[in-house]
C-alpha positions in Angstrom: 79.2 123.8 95.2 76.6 126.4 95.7 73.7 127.0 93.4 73.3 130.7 92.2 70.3 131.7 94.2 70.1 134.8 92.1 69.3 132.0 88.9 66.9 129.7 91.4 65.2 132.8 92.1 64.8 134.1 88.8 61.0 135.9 89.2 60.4 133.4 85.8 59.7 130.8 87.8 57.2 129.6 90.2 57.9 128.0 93.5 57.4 124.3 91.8 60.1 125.1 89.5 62.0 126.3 91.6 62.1 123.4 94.3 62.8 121.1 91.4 65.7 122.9 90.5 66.9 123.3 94.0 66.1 119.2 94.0 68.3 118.5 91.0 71.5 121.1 92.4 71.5 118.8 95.6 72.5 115.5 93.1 75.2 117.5 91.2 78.3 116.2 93.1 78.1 112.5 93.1 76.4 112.2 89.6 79.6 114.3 88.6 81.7 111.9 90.3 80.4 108.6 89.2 79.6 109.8 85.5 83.3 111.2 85.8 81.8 114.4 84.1 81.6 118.3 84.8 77.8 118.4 85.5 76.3 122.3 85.2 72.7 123.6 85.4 72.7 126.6 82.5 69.4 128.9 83.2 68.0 131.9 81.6 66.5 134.7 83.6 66.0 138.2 82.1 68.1 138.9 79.2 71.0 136.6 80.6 71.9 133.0 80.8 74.4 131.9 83.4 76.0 128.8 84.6 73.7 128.6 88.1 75.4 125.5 89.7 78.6 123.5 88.5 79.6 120.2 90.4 83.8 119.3 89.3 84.3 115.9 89.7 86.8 114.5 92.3 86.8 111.0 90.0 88.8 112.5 87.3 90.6 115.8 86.4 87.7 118.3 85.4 87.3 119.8 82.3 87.1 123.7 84.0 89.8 124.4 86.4 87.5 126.4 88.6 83.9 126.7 89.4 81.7 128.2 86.8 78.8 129.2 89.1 77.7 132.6 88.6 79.4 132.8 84.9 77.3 134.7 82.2 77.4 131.4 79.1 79.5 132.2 76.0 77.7 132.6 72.7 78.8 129.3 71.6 76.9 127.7 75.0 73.8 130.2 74.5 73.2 128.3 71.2 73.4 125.3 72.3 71.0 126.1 75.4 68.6 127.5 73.1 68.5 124.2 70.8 68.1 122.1 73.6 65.1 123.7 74.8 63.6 124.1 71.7 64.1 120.3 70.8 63.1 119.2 74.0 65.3 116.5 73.8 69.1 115.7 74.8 71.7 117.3 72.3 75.5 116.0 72.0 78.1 117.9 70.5 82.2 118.0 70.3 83.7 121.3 70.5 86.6 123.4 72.0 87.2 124.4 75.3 87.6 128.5 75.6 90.7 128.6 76.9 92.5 125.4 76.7 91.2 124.6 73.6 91.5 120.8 73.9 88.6 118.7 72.6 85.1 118.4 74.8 82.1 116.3 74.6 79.2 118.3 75.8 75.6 116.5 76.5 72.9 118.9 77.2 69.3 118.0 78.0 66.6 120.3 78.9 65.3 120.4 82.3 61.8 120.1 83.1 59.8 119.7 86.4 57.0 116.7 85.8 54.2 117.7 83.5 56.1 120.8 83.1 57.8 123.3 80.8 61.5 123.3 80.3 63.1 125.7 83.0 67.0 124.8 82.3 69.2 122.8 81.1 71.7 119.9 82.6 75.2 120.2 80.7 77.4 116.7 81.0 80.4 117.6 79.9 84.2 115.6 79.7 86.9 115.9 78.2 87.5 113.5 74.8 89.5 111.2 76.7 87.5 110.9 79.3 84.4 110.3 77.2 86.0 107.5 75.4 87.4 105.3 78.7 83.9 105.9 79.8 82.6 104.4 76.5 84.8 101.6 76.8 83.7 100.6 80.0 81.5 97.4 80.8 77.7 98.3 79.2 75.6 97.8 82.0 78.0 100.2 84.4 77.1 102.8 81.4 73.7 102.3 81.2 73.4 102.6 85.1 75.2 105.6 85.2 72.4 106.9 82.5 69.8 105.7 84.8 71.7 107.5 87.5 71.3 110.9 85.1 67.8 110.1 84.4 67.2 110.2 87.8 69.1 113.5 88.6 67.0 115.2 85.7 63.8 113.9 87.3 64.8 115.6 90.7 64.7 112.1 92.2 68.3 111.7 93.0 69.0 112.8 96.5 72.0 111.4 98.1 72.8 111.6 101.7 75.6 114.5 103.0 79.1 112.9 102.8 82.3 113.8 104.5 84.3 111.0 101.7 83.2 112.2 97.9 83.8 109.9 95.6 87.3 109.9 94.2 89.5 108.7 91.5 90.5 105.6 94.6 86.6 104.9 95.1 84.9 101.3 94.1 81.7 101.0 92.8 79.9 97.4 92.2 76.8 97.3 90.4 74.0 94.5 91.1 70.6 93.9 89.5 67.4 93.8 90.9 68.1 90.3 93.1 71.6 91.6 94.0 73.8 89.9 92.1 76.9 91.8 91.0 76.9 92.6 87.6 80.1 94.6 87.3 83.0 95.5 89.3 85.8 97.8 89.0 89.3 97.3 89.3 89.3 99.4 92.3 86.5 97.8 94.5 87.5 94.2 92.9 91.1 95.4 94.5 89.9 96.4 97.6 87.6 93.6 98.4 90.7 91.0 97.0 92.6 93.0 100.4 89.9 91.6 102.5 90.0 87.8 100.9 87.3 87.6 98.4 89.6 86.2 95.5 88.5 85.3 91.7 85.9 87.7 89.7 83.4 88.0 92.3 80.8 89.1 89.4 77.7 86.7 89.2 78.1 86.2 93.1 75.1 87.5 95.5 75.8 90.0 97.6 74.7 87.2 100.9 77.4 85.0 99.9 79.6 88.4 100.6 78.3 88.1 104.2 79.2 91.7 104.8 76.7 94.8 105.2 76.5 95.6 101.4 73.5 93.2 101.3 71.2 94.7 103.7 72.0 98.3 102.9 70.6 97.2 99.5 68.0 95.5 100.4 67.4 99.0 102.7 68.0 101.4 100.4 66.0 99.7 98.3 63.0 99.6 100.9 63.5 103.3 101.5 64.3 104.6 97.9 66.7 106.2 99.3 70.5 106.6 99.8 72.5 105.1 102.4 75.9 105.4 103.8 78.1 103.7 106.5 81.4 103.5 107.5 82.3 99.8 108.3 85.4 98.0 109.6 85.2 94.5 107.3 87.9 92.4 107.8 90.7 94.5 108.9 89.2 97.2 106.4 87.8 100.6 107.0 85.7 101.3 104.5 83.1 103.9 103.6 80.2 102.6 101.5 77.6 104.3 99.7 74.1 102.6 98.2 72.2 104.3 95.2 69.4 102.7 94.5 68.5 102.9 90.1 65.2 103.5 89.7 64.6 103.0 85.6 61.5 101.4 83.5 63.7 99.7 80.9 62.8 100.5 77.1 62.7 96.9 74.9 65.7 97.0 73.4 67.5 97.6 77.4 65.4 94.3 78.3 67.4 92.4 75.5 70.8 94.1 77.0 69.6 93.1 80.2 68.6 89.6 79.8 71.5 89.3 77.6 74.1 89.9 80.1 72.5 87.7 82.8 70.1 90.6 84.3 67.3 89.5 87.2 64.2 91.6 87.6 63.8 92.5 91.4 61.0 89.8 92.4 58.7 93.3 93.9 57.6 95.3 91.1 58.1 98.6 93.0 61.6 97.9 93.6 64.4 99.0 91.8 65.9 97.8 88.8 69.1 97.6 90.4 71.7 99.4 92.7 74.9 100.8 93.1 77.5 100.6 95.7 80.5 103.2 95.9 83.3 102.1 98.3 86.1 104.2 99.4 88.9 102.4 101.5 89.9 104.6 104.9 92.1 102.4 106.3 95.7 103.4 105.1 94.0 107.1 105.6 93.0 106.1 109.0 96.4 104.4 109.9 97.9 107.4 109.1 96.3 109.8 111.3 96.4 107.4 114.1 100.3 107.0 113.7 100.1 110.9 113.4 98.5 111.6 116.2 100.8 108.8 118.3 103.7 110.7 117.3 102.5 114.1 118.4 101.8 112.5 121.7 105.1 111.5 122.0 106.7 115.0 120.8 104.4 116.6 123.5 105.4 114.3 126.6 109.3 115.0 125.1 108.6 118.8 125.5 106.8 118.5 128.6 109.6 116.6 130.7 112.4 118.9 128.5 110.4 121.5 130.3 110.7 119.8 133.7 114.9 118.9 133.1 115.4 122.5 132.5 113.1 123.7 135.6 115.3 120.8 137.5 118.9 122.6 135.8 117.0 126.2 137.2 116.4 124.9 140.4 120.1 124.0 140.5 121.8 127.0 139.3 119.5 129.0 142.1 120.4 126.3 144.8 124.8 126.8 143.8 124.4 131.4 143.4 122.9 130.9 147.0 126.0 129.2 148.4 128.5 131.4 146.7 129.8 134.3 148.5 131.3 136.2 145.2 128.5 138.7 144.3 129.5 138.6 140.2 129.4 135.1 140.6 126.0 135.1 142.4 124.4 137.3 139.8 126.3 135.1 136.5 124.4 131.8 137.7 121.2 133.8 138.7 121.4 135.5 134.8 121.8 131.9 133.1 118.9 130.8 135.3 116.4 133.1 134.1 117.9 132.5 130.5 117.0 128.6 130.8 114.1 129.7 132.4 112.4 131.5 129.4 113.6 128.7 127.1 111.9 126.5 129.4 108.7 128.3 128.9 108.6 127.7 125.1 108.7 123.7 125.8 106.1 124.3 128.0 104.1 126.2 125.0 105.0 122.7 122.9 104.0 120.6 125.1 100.4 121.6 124.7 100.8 122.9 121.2 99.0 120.7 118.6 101.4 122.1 115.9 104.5 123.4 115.9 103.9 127.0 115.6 103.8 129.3 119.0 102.1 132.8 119.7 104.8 134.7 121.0 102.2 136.8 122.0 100.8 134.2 125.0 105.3 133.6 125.0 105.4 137.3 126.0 103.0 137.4 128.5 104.7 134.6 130.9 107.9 135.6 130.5 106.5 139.6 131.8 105.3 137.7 134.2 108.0 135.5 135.4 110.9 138.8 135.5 107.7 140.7 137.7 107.9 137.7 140.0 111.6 138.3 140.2 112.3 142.1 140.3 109.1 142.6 142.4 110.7 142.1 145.4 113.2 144.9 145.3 111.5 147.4 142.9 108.7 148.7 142.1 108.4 148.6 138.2 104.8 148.4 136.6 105.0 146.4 133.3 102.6 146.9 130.7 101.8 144.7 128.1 99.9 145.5 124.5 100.0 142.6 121.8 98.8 141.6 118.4 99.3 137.2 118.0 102.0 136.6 116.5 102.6 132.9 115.4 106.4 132.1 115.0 108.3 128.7 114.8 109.4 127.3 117.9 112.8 128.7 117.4 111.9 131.7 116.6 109.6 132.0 119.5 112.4 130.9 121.5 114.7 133.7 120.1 111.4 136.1 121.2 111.6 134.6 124.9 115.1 135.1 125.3 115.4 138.8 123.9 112.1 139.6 126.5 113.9 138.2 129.1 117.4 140.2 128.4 115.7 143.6 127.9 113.5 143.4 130.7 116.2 142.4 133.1 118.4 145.0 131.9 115.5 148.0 132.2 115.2 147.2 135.5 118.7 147.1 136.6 120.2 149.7 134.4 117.0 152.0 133.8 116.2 152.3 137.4 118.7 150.7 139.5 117.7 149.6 142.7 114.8 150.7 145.4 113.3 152.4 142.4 109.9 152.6 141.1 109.1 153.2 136.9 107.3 151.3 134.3 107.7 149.8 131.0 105.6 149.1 128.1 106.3 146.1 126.0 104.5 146.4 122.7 104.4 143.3 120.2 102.9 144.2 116.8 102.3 141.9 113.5 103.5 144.1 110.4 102.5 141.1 108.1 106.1 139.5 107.0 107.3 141.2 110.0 106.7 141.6 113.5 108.1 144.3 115.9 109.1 144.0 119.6 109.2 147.5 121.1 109.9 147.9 124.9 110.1 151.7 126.6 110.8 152.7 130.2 110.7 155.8 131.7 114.1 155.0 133.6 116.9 157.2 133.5 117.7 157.3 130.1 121.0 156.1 127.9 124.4 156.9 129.0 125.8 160.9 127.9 128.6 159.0 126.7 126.7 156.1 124.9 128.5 154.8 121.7 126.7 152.1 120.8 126.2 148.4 122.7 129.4 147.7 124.8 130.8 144.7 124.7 131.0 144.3 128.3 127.1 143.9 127.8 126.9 140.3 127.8 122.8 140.4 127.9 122.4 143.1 124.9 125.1 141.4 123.1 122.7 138.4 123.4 119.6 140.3 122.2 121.6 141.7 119.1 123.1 138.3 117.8 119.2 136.1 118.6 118.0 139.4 116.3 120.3 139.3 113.9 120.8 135.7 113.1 118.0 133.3 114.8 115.0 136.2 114.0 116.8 138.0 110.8 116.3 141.0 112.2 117.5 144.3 113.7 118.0 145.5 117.2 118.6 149.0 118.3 118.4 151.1 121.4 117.2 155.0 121.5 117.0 157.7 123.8 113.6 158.8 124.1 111.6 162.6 125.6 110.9 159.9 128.9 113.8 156.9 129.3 115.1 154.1 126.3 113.4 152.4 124.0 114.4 149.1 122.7 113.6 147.9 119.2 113.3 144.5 117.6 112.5 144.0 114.3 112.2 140.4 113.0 110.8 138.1 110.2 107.9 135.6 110.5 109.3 133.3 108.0 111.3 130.2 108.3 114.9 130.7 109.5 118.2 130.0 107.4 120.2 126.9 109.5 123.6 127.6 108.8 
């Protein structure tokens, strides 16, 4: 959530005002969250009043499904801005929502810097049903939340940067001004019943606890000032956050108070009380380390897959060098290159932390793995131009194998032996697509060509991986210098038959 600096900047305002402003924008999140409300700042500047910062609560489902900031206010709002100003004082109404039109409670109050004039106006809003579980909940956790408000509106409220808003599975416990818990909720009561605290834990004292919540009270308190930790508690992970209430209570909240068993802080300039927001990691946390466990394990199975086919390579090499047949030679010397650029794509996994590849980095070892191999003979020049192009790891497979086949087969067909050319591979990202063009300046396609032989055991390779495993086309050209060979292929997931 960003304020509208447009608004903040508004030449209406002096720098005071503005820094308050600024100060009550930086509370808007977790006041949304525990009051379980849309919290907005409406501000006028020039002829126009716009929403200039909107916090959406992660506690419950928003009222807006989007972000308001920037939004010019409807005439409806403008009314109500205009009567909370002008009454100076906090103004709640029920009405429709624009474009859902379920029922809303809206609570606006006017904004003012201290011993200053009203500059904007805070908008609480919820939806009806939201607004009545929050009425039915314990008094004092309503009144703190008010306090909580108060604060915001006084530009007081400043809590510390989180990484773990508050959310719908967050705890909060409430404890008065000795730090005895007052209230509980269901959630924080479950999550500290998880750790062994059993029975209703309110009335206890946060020492008896003898965890951390006590001194990052007592802390907090000391500071005036938020806190936040993450703590392991009894086989718990846990992320806990301290808001200290700062509130002169009226007469009638002293009879609440001392009603419900309230104790006065002992130090007059401490807080009246405190609140403690707890949000359990641990099944999060278990989670990613079992995550993270099992991509280590798919990594080492890639990495020695990669070794077992470099061991099957070494092999086939070892068994074409004993053979005398030359056909027979050249068969195992083809299927070892072919393992060889599937080998390469376990070696991508291996140290991939997902499970999509760039073909383009694919490319580029295979290029250089065939120059390696037809270097000693010819003279070819490869050239290599390519856009990243992240594929699946059978796809990118696919990709290897049809580099492998066309290369192979430009240099033996397109030049034949003792010959010297070049060849430009190009890899380029069409969006959906991708397209795998490779040209030579060899000797061109057969007079008599009719299309891929079936003889061709390597193109016929490249035309089925195109068709079927990259749901794609392949065709072959004549062009003004040699052949070109073209592969057209989708980036999306492919069919399993």
């Amino acid at each position: 959530m960003m304020p509208d600096k447009d608004v903040f900047d508004c030449p209406e305002l002096n720098e005071a005002e503005r820094s308050y402003l600024r100060q009550v924008q930086s509370g808007l999140p977790l006041a949304a969250d525990v009051s379980r409300s849309d919290i907005l700042i409406f501000q006028s500047c020039g002829d126009e009043i716009r929403v200039a910062a909107h916090a959406l609560p992660y506690s419950v489902a928003p009222v807006y499904d989007h972000n308001r900031s920037h939004e010019v206010l409807s005439a409806e709002e403008a009314a109500l801005f205009q009567r909370a100003l002008r009454q100076q004082h906090y103004l709640t109404v029920q009405r429709q929502h624009r474009a859902t039109e379920a029922p809303i409670v809206s609570t606006y109050w006017p904004l003012a810097p201290a011993g200053g004039r009203p500059v904007a106006v805070l908008a609480v809003e919820a939806t009806q049903l939201a607004a009545a579980r929050q009425h039915n909940r314990d008094i004092l956790f309503q009144m703190a939340v008010n306090w909580l408000q108060e604060a915001l509106r006084a530009g007081k409220f400043a809590p510390v940067n989180t990484h773990h808003p508050f959310s719908e599975g967050g705890g909060i416990i409430l404890v008065d001004g000795q730090r005895y818990i007052r209230y509980l909720s269901g959630v924080a009561a479950n999550i500290y019943r998880k750790m062994g605290y059993m029975g209703d834990l309110r009335g206890w004292r946060l020492a008896d606890l003898q965890n951390v919540d006590n001194l990052m009270v007592v802390e907090a308190s000391r500071g005036a000032c938020c806190r936040e930790e993450e703590v392991e508690e009894r086989g718990r992970i846990l992320v806990k956050q301290v808001i200290p209430l700062h509130h002169t209570p009226s007469w009638r909240e002293w009879w609440q108070l001392t009603w419900k068993g309230w104790r006065r802080s002992r130090h007059a300039d401490r807080p009246l009380g405190a609140l403690i927001l707890i949000h359990d990691l641990t099944d999060e946390q278990a989670a990613k380390r079992e995550l993270a466990m099992k991509n280590t394990i798919i990594k080492e199975i890639h990495h020695r897959v990669k070794n077992n086919l470099q061991t099957v390579v070494s092999l086939l090499r070892m068994q074409a060098r004993r053979l005398e047949q030359p056909e027979a030679r050249q068969a195992l010397q083809e299927a070892a290159r072919r393992v060889q650029a599937v080998a390469v794509i376990h070696e991508f996994l291996s140290h991939s932390e997902g499970q999509s590849i760039n073909v383009r980095d694919v490319c580029q070892r295979v290029i250089s793995q065939i120059q390696e191999i037809v270097g000693h003979d010819q003279k070819i020049e490869m050239h290599f131009e390519g856009e990243p192009v992240f594929l699946s790891a059978q796809k990118a497979t696919a990709i290897a194998l049809v580099v492998n086949e066309l290369l192979l087969n430009a240099a033996e067909h397109a030049f034949g032996e003792h010959q010297s050319g070049e060849i430009f591979i190009h890899l380029t990202d069409w969006g959906d697509r991708g397209e795998l063009v490779i040209e030579d300046n060899g000797r061109g396609l057969p007079k008599d060509w009719q299309g891929i032989p079936q003889t061709s055991l390597g193109l016929q390779i490249v035309k089925s991986l195109s068709e079927h495993d990259l749901q794609g086309s392949f065709s072959l050209e004549q062009s003004e210098n040699g052949t070109i060979a073209r592969v057209i292929f989708t980036k999306g997931s492919a069919v399993s038959n």
